[in-house]
VOGU-3710 file (C-alpha; in Angstrom, 3 decimals, decimal comma):
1> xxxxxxxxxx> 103,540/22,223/-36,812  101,356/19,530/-38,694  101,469/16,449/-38,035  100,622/13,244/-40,018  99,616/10,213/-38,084  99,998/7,025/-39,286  96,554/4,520/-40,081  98,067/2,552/-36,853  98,323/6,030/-34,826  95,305/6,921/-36,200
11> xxxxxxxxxx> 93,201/3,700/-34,758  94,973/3,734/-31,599  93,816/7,125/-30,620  89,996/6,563/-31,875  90,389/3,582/-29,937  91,368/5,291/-26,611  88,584/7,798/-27,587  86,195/5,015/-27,635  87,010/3,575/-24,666  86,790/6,899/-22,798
21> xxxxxxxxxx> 83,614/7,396/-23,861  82,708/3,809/-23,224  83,819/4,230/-19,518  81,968/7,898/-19,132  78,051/5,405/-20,613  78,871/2,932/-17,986  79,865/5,089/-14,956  76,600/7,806/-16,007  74,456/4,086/-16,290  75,878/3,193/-12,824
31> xxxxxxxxxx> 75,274/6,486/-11,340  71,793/6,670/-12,191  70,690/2,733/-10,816  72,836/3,203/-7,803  71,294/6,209/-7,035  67,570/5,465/-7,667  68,012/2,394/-5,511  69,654/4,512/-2,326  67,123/7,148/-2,798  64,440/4,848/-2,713
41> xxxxxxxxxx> 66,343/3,074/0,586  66,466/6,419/2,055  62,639/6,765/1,109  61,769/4,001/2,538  63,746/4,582/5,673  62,110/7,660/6,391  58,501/6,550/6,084  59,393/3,828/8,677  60,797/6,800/11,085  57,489/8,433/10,823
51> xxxxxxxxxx> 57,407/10,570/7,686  54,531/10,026/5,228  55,251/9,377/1,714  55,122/12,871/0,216  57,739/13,955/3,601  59,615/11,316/2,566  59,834/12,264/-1,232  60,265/16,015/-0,685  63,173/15,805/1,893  66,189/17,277/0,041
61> xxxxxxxxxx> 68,769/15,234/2,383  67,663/12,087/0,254  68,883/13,760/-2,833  72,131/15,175/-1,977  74,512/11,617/-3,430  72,732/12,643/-6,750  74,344/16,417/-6,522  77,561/15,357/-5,119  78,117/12,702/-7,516  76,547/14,401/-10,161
71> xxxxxxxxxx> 79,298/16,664/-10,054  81,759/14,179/-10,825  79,681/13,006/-13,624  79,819/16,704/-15,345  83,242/16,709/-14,590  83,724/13,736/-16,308  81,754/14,568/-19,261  83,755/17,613/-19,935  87,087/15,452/-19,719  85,938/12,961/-21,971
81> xxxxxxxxxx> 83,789/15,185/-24,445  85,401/18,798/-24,021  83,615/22,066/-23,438  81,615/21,877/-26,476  79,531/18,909/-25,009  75,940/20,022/-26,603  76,967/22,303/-29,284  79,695/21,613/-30,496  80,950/22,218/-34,326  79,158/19,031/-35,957
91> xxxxxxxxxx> 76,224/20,356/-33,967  76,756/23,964/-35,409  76,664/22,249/-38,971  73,731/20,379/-38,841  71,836/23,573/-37,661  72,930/25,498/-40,248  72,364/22,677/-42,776  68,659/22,648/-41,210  67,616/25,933/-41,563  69,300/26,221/-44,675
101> xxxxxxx> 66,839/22,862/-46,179  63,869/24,953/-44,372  64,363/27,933/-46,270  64,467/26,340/-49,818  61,576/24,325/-49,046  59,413/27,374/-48,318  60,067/29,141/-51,870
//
């Protein structure tokens, strides 16, 4: 079954898409500064408990919001962009176009 959309249909759903990806910069932005600042916090906290800097830096405990969450970011990703995040057809395209340019350059 094909179906037509209208111009109006048409704007309202690359609007939503927008949006959605929109949200997905933001929450990825606020993952990454909330995350620096409680790893440095939890950095910090262990060097005043005894630790040395390079203790501090290497425990794995301070890390663990960044997998956890991080999780929820890929998940995220793949809702708003779909499975084909990195390589996806326009990606596909552009490769082939590439090599395709390098090859009639070289004769």
């Amino acid at each position: 079954m094909n179906k037509e959309f209208t111009q109006e249909q048409k704007y309202i759903l690359a609007k939503k898409r927008v949006e959605k990806i929109s949200k997905f910069y933001k929450h990825l932005a606020t993952y990454i500064i909330i995350n620096v600042f409680l790893s440095a916090i939890f950095i910090v906290g262990d060097m005043n408990d005894g630790d040395t800097f390079n203790e501090a830096v290497s425990d794995y405990h301070n890390y663990k919001i960044w997998l956890y969450w991080g999780i929820g970011i890929v998940f995220q990703a793949l809702n708003t962009f779909g499975l084909n995040l990195f390589m996806n057809k326009d990606w596909e395209q552009k490769k082939i176009q590439k090599y395709m340019d390098e090859q009639n350059n070289r004769r």
